[in-house]
N, CA, C and O atoms as a printed pandas DataFrame, in Angstrom:
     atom_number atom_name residue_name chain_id  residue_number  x_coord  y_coord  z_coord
0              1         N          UNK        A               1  116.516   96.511   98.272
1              2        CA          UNK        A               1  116.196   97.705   98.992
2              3         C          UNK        A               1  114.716   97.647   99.368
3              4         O          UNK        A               1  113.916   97.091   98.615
4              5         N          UNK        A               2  114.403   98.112  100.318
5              6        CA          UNK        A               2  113.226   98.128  101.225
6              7         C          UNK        A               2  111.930   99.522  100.381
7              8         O          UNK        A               2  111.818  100.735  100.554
8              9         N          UNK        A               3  111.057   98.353   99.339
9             10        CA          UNK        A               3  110.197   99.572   99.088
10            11         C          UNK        A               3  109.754  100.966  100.100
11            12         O          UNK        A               3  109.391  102.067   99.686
12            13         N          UNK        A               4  109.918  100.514  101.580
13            14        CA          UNK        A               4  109.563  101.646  101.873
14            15         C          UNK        A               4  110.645  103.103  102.269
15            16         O          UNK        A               4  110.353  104.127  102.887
16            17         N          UNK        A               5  111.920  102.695  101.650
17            18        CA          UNK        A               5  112.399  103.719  101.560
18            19         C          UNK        A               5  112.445  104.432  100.731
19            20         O          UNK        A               5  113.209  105.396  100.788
20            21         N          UNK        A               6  111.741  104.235   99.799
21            22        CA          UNK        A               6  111.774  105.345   98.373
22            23         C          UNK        A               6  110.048  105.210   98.040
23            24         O          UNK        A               6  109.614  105.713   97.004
24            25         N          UNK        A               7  109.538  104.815   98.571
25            26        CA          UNK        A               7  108.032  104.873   98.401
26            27         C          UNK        A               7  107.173  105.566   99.839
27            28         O          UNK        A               7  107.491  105.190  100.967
28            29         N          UNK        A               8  106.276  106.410   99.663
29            30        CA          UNK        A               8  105.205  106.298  101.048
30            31         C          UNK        A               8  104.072  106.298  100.332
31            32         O          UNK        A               8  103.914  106.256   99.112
32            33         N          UNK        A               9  103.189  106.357  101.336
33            34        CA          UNK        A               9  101.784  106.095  101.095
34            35         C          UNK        A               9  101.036  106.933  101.929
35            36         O          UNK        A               9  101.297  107.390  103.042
36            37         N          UNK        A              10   99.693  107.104  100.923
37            38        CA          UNK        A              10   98.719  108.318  101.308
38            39         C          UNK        A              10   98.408  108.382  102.683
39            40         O          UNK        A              10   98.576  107.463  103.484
40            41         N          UNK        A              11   97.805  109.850  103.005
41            42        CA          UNK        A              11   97.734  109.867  104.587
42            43         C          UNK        A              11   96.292  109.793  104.691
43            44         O          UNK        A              11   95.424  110.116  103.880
44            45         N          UNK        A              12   96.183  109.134  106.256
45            46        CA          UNK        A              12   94.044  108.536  106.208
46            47         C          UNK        A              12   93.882  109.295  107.666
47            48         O          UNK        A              12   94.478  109.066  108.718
48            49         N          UNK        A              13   93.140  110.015  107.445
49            50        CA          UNK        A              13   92.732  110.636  108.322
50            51         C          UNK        A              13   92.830  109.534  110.091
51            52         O          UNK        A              13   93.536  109.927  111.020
52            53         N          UNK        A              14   92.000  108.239  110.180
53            54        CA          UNK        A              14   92.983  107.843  111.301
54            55         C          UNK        A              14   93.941  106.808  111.196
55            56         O          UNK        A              14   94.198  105.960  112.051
56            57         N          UNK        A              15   94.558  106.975  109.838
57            58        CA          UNK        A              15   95.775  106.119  110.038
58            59         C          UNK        A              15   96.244  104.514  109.866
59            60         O          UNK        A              15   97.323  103.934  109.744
60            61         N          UNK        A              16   94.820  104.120  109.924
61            62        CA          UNK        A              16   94.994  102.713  109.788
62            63         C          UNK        A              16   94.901  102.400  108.411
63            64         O          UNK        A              16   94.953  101.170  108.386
64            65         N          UNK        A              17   94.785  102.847  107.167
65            66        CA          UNK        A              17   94.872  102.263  106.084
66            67         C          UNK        A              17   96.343  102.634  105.523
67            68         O          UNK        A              17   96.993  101.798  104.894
68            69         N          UNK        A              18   96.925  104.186  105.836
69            70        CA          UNK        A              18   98.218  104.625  105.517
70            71         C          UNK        A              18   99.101  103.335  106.046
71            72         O          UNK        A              18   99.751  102.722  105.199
72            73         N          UNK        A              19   99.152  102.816  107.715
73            74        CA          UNK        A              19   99.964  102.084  108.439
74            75         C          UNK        A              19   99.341  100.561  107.398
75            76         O          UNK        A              19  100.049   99.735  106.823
76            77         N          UNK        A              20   98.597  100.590  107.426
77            78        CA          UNK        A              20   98.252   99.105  106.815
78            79         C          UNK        A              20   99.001   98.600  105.236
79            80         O          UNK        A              20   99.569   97.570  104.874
80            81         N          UNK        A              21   98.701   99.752  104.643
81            82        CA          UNK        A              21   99.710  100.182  103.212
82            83         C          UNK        A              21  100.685  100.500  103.214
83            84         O          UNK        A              21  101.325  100.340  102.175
84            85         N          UNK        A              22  101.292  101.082  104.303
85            86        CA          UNK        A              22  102.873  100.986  104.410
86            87         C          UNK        A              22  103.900   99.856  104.526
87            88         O          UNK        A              22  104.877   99.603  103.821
88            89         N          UNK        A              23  103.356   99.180  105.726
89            90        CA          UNK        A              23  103.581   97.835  105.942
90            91         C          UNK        A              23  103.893   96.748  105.321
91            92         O          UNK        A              23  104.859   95.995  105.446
92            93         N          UNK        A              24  102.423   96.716  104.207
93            94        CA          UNK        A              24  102.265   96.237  102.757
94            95         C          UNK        A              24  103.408   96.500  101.551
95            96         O          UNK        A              24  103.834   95.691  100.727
96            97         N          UNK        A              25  103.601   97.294  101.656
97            98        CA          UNK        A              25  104.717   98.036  100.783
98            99         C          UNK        A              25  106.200   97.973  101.150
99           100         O          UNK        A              25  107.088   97.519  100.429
100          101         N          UNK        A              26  106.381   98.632  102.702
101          102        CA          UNK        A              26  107.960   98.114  103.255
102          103         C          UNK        A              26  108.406   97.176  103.516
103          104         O          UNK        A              26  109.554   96.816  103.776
104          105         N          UNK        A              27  106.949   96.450  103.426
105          106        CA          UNK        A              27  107.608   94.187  103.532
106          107         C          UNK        A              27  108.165   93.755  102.379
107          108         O          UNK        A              27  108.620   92.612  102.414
108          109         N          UNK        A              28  108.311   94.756  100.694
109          110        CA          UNK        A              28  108.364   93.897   99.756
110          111         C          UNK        A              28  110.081   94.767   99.705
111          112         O          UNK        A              28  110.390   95.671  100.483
112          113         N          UNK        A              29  111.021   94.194   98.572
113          114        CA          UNK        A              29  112.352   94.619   98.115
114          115         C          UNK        A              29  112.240   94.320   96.702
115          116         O          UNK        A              29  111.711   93.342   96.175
116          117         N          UNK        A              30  112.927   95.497   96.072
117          118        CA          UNK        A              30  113.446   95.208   94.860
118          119         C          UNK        A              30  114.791   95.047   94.529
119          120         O          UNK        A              30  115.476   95.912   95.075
120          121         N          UNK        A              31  115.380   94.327   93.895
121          122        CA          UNK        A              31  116.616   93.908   93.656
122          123         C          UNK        A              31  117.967   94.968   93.509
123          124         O          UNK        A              31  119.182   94.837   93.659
124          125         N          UNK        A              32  116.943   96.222   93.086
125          126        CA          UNK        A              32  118.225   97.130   92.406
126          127         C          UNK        A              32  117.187   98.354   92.115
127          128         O          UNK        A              32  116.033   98.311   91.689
128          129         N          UNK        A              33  118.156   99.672   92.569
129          130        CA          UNK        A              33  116.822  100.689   92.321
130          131         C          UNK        A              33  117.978  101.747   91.774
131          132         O          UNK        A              33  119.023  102.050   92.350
132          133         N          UNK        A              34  117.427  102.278   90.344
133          134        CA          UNK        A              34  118.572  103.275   89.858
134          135         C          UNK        A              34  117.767  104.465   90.354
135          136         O          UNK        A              34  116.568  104.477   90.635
136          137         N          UNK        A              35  118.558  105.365   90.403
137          138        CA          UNK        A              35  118.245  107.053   90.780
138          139         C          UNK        A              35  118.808  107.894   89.861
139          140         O          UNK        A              35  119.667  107.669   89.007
140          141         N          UNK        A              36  118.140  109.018   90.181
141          142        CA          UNK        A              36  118.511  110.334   89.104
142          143         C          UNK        A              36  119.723  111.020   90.001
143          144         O          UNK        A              36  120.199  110.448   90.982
144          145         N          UNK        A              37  120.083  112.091   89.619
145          146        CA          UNK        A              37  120.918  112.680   89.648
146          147         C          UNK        A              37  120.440  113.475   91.474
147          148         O          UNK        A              37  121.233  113.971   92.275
148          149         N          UNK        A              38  119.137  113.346   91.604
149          150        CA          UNK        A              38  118.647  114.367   92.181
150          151         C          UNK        A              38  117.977  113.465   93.692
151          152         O          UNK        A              38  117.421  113.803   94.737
152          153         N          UNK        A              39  118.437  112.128   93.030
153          154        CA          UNK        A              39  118.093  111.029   94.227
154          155         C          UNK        A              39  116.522  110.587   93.810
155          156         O          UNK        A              39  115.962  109.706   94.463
156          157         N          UNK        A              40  116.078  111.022   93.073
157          158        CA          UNK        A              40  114.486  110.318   92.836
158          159         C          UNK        A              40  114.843  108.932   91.999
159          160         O          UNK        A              40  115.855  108.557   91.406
160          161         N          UNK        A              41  113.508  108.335   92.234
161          162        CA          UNK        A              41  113.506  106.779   91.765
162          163         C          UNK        A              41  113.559  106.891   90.079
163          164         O          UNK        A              41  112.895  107.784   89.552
164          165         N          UNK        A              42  114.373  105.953   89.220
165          166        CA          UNK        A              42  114.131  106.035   87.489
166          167         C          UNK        A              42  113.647  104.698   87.373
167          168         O          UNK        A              42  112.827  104.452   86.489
168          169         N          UNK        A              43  113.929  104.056   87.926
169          170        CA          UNK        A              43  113.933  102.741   87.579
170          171         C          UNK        A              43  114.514  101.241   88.622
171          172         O          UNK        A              43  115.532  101.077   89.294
172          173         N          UNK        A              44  113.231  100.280   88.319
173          174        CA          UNK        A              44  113.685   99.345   89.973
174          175         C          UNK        A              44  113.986   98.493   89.021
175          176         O          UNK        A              44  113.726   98.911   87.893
176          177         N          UNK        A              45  114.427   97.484   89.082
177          178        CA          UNK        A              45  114.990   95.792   88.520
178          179         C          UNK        A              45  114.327   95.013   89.696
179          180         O          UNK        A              45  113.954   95.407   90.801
180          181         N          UNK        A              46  114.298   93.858   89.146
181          182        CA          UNK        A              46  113.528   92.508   89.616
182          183         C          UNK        A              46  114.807   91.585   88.897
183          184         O          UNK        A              46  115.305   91.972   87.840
184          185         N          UNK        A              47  115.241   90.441   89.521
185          186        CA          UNK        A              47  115.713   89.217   88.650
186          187         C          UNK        A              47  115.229   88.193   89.346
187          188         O          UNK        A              47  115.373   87.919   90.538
188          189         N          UNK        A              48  114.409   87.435   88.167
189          190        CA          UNK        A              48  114.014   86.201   88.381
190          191         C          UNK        A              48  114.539   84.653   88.580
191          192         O          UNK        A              48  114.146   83.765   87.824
192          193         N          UNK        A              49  115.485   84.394   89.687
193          194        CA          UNK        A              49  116.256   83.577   89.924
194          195         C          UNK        A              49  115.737   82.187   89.761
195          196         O          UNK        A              49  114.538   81.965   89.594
196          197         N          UNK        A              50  116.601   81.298   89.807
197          198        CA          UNK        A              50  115.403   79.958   89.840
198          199         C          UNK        A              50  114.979   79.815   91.618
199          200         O          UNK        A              50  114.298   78.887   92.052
200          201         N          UNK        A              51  115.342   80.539   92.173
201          202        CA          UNK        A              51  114.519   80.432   93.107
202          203         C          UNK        A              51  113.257   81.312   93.568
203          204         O          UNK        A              51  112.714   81.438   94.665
204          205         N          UNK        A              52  112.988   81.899   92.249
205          206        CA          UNK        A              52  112.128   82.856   92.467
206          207         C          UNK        A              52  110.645   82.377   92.700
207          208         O          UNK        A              52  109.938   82.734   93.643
208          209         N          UNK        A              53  110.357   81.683   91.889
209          210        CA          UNK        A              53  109.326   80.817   92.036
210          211         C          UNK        A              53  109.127   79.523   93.092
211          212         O          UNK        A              53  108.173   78.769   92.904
212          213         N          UNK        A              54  109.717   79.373   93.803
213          214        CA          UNK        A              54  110.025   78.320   94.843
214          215         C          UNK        A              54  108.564   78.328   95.843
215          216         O          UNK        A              54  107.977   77.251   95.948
216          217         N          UNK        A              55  108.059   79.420   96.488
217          218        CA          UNK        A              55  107.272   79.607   97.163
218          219         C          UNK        A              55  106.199   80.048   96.366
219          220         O          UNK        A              55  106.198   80.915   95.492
220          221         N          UNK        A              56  105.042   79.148   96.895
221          222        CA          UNK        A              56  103.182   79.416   95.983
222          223         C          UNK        A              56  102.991   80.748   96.153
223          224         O          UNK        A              56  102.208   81.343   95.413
224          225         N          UNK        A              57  103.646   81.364   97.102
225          226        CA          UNK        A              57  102.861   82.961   97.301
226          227         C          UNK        A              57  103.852   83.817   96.673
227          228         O          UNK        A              57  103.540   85.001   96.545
228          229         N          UNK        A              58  105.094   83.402   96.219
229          230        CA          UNK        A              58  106.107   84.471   95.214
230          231         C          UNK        A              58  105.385   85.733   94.108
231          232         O          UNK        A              58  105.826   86.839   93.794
232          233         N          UNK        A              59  104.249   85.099   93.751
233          234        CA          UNK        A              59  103.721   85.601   92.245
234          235         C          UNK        A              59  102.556   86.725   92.381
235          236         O          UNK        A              59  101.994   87.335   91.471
236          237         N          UNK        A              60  102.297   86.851   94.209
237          238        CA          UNK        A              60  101.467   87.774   95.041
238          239         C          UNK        A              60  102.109   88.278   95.146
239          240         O          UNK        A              60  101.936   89.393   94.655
240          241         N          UNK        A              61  103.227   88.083   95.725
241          242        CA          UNK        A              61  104.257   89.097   96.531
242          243         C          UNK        A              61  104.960   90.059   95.464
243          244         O          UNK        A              61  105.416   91.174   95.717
244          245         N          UNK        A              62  104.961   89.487   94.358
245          246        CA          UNK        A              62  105.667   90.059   92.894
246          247         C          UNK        A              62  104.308   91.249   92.504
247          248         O          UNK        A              62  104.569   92.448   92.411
248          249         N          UNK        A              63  102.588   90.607   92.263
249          250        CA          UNK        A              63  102.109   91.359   91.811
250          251         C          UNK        A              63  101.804   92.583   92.896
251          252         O          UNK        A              63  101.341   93.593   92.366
252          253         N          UNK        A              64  101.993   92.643   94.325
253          254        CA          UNK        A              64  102.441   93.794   95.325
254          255         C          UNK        A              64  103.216   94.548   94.577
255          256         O          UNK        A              64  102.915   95.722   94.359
256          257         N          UNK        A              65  104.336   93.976   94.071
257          258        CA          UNK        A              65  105.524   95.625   93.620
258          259         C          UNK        A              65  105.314   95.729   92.482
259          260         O          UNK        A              65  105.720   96.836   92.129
260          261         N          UNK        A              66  104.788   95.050   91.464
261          262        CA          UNK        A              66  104.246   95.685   90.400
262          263         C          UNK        A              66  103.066   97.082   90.813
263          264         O          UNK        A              66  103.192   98.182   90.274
264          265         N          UNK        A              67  102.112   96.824   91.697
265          266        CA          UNK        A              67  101.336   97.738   91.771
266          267         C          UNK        A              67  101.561   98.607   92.883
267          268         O          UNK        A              67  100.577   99.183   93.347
268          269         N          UNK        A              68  102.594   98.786   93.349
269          270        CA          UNK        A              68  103.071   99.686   94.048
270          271         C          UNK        A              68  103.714  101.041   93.483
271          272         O          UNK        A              68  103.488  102.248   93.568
272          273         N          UNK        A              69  105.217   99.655   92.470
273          274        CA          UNK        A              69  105.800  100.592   91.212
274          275         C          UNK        A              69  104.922  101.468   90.390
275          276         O          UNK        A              69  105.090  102.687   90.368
276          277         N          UNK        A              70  103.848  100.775   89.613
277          278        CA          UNK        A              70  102.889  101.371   89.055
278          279         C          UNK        A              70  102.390  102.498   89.271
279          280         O          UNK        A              70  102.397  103.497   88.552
280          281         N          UNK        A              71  101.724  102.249   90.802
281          282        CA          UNK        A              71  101.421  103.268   91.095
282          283         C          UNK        A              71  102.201  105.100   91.417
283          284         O          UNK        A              71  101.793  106.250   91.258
284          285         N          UNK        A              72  103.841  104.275   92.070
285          286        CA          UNK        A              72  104.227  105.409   91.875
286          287         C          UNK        A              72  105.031  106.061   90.859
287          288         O          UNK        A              72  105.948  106.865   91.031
288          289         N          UNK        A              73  104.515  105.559   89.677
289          290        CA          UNK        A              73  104.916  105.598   88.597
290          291         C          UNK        A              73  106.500  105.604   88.278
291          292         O          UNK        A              73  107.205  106.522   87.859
292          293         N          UNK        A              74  106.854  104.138   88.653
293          294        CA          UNK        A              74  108.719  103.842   88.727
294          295         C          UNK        A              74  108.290  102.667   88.149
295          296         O          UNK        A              74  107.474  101.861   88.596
296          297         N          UNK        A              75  108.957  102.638   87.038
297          298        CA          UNK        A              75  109.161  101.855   85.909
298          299         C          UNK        A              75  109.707  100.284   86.677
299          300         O          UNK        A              75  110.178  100.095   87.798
300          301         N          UNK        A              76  109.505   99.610   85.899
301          302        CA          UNK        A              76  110.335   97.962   86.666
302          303         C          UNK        A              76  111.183   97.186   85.790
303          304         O          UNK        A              76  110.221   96.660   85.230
304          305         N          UNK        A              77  111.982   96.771   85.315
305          306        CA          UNK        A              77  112.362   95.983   84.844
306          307         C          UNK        A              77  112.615   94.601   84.901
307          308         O          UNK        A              77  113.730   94.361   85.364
308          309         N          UNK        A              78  111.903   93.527   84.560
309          310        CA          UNK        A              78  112.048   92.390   85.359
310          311         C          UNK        A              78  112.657   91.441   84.724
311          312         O          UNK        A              78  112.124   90.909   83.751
312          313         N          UNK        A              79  113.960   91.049   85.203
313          314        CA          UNK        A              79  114.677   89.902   85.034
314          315         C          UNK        A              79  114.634   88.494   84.679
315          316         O          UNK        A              79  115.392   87.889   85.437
316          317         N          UNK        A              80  113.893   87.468   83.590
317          318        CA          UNK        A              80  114.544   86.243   84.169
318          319         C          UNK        A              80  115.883   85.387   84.157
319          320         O          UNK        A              80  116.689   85.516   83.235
320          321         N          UNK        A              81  116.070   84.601   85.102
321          322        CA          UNK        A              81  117.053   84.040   84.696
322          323         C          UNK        A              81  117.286   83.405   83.363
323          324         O          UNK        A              81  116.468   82.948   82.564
324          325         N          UNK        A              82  118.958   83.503   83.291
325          326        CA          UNK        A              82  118.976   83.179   81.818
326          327         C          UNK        A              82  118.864   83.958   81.000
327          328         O          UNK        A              82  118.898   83.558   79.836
328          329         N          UNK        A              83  118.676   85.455   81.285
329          330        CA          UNK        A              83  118.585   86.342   79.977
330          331         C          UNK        A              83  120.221   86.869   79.476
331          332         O          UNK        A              83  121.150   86.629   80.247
332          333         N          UNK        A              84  120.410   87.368   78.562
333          334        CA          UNK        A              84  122.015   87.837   78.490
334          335         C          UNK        A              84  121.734   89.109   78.718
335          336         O          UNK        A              84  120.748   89.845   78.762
336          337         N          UNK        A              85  123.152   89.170   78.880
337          338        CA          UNK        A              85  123.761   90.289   79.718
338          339         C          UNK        A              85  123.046   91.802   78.317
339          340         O          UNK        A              85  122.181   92.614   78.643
340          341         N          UNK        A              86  123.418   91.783   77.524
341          342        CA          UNK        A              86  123.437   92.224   76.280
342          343         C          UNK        A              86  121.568   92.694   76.463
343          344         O          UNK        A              86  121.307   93.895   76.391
344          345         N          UNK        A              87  120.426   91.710   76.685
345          346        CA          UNK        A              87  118.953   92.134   76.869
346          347         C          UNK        A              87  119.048   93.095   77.919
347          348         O          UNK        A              87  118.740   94.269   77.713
348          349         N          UNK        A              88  119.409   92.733   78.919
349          350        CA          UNK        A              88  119.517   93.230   80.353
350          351         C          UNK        A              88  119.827   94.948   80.007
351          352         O          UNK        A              88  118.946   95.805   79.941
352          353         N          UNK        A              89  120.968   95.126   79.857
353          354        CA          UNK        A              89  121.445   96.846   79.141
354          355         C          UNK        A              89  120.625   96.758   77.868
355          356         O          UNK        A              89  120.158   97.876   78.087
356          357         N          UNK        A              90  120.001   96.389   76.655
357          358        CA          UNK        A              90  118.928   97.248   75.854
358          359         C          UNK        A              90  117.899   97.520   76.764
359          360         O          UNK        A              90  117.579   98.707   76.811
360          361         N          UNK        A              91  117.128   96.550   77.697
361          362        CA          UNK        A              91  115.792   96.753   78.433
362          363         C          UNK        A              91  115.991   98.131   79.336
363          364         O          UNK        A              91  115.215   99.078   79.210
364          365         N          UNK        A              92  117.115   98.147   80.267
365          366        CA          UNK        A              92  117.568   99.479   81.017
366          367         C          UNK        A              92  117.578  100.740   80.078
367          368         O          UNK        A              92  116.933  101.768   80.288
368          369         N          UNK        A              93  118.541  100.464   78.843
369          370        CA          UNK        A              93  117.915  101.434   77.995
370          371         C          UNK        A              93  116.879  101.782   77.724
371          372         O          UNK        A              93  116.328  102.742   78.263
372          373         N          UNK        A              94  116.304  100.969   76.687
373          374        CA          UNK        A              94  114.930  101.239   76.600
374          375         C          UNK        A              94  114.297  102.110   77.506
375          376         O          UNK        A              94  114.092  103.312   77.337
376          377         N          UNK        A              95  114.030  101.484   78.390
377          378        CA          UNK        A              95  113.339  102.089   79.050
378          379         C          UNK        A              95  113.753  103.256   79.661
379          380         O          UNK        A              95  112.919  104.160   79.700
380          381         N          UNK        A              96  115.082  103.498   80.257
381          382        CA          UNK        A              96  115.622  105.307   80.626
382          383         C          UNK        A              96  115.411  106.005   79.370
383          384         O          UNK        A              96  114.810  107.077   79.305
384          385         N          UNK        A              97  115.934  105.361   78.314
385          386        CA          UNK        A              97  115.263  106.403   76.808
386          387         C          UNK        A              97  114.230  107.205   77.000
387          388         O          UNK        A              97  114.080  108.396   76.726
388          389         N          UNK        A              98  113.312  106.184   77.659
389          390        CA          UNK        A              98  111.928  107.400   77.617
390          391         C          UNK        A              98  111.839  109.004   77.777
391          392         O          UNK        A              98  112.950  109.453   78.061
392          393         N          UNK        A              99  111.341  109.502   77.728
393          394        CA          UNK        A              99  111.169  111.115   78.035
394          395         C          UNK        A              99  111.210  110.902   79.542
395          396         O          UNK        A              99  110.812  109.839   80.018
396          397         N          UNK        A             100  111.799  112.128   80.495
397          398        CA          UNK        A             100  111.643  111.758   82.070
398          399         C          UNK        A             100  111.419  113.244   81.892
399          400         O          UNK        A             100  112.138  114.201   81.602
400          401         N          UNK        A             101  109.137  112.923   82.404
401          402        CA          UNK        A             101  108.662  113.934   82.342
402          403         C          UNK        A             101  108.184  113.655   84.215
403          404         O          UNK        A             101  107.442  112.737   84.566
404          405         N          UNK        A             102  108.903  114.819   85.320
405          406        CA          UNK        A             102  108.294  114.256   86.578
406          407         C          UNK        A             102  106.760  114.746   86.951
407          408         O          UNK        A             102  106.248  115.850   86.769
408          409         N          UNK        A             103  106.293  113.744   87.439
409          410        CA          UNK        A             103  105.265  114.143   87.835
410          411         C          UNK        A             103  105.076  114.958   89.690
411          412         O          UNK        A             103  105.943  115.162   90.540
412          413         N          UNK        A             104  103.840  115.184   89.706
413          414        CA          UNK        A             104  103.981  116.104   91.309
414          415         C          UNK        A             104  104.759  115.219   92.163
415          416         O          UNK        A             104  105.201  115.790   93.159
416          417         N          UNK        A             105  105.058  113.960   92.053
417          418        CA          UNK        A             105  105.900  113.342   93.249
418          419         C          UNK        A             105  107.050  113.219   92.945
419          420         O          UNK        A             105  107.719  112.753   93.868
420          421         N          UNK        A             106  108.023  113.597   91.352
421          422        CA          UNK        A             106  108.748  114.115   91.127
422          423         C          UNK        A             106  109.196  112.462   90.493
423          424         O          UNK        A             106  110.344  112.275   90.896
424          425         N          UNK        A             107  108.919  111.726   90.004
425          426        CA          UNK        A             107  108.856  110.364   89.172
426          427         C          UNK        A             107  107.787  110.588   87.603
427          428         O          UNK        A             107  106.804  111.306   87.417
428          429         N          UNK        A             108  108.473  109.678   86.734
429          430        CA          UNK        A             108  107.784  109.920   85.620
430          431         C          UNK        A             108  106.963  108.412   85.302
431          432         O          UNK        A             108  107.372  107.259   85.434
432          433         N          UNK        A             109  105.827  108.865   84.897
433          434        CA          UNK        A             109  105.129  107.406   83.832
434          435         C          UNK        A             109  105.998  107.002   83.233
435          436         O          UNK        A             109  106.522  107.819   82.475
436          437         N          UNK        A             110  106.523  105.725   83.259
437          438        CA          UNK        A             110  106.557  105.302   82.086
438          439         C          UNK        A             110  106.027  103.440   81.874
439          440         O          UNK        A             110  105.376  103.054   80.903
440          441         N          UNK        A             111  106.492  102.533   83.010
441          442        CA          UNK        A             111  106.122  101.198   82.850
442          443         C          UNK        A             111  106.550   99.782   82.824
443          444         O          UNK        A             111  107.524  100.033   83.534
444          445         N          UNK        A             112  106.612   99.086   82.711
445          446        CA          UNK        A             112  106.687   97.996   82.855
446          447         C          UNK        A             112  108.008   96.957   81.609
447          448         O          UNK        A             112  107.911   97.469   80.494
448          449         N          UNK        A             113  108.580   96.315   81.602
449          450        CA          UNK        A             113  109.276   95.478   80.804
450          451         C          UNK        A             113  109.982   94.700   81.463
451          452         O          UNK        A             113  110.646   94.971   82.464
452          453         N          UNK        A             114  109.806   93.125   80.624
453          454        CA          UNK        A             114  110.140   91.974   81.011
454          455         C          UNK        A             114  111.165   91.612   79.892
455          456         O          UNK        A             114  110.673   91.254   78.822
456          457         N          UNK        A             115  112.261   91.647   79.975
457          458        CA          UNK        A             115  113.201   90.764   79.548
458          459         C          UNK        A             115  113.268   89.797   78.093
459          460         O          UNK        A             115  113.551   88.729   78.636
460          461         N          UNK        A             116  113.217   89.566   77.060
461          462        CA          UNK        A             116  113.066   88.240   76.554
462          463         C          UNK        A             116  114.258   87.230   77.008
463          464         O          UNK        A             116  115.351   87.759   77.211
464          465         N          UNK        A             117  114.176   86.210   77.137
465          466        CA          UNK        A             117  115.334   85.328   76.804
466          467         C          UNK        A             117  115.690   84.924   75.865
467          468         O          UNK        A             117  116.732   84.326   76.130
468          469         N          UNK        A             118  115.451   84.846   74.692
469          470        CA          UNK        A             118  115.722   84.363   73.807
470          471         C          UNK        A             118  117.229   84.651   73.098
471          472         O          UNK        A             118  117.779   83.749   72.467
472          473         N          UNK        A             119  117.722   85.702   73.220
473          474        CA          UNK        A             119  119.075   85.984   72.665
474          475         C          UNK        A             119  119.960   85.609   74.036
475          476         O          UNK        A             119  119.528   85.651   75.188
476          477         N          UNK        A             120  121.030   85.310   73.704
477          478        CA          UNK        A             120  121.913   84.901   75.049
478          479         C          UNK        A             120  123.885   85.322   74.107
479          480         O          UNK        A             120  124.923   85.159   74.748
């Protein structure tokens, strides 16, 4: 899904940094975006395929939706390949567990988690 349908960006008096940051933002996708009941963002997924890393600029383009998510405070969950199915649903847990306190844009803090692989 196209960050810029569930994300915008601040307004600049003439426009060229909003359009410049939008751009920035609606060029990237996340794999999977859960919603609330009410249609707001809870939580995006990332999976790290083996082709994820294929291209030198993947790991820019990745730290873009980290600090996008961040910023609009929508949690990420990031995938690698190879994790079991079993990590995948505790990490989603985990992390919806949190308290979902919204903030004025109607999304809550909460953050970031990567996967282990190690259990399969």
């Amino acid at each position: 899904m196209a960050m810029g349908a569930f994300l915008k960006t601040a307004d600049n008096v003439d426009g060229h940094l909003s359009d410049a940051a939008f751009s920035a933002v609606n060029s990237k996708r996340v794999d999977f975006l859960l919603i609330d009941d009410q249609g707001w963002p809870r939580l995006a997924i990332e999976y790290h395929g083996s082709g994820h890393n294929l291209d030198p600029k993947a790991e820019g383009r990745m730290a873009v939706k980290r600090l996008a998510l961040e910023k609009a405070n929508i949690p990420l969950v990031e995938v690698p390949e190879g994790t079991a199915k079993l990590q995948i649903i505790r990490a989603i847990n985990t992390t919806l567990d949190h308290p979902y306190v919204p903030n004025s844009q109607g999304v809550s803090k909460q953050g970031r988690w990567i996967c282990p692989t190690a259990e399969k």
